[in-house]
C-alpha positions as CSV (number, residue, x, y, z in Angstrom):
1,X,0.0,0.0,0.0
2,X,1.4,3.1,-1.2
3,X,1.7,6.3,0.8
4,X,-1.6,8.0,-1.2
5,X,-3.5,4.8,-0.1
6,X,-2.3,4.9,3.5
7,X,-3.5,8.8,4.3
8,X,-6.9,8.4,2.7
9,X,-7.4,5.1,4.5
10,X,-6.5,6.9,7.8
11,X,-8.7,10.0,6.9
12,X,-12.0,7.9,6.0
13,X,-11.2,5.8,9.4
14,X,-10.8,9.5,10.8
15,X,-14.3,10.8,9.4
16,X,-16.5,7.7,10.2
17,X,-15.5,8.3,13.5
18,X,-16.5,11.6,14.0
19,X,-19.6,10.9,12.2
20,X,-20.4,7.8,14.3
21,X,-19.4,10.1,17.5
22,X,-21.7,13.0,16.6
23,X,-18.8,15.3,17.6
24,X,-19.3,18.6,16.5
25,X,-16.9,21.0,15.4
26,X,-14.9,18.5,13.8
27,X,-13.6,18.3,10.2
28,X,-16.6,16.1,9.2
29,X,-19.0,18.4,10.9
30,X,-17.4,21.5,8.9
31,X,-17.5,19.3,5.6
32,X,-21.4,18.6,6.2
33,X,-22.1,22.3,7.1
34,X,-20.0,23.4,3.8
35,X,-21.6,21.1,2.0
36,X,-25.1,22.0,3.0
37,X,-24.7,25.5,2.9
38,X,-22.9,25.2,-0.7
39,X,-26.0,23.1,-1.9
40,X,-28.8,25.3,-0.7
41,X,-26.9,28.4,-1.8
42,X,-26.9,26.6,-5.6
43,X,-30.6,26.2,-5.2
44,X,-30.9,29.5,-4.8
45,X,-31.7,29.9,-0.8
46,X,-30.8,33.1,0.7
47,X,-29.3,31.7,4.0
48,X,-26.0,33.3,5.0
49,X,-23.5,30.3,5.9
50,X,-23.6,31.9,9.1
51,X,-27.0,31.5,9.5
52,X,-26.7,28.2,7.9
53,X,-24.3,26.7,10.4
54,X,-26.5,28.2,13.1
55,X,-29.7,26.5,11.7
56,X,-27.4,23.0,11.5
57,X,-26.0,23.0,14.8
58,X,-29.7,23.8,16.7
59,X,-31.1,20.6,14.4
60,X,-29.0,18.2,15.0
């Protein structure tokens, strides 16, 4: 297993447990957020990601 193999093995281990964990703040946590806020800003919602992180954290 080459070095490129190794970190994104470690990282997926990394995220699933922070996912499976809940923990927030974390890099999957920020990913999900970014992601959501990216996504609902493309569908034309007028959220700030401020207010979108905010909205996320309160739900959850």
């Amino acid at each position: 297993m080459g070095k490129l193999e190794c970190f994104k093995d470690n990282l997926l281990t990394f995220l699933r447990r922070e996912k499976d964990a809940k923990l927030k703040g974390g890099i999957y946590h920020k990913i999900q957020l970014d992601f959501t806020y990216n996504s609902n800003h493309i569908e034309g919602s007028s959220l700030t990601q401020k207010s979108k992180s905010c909205s996320n954290f309160y739900n959850r």
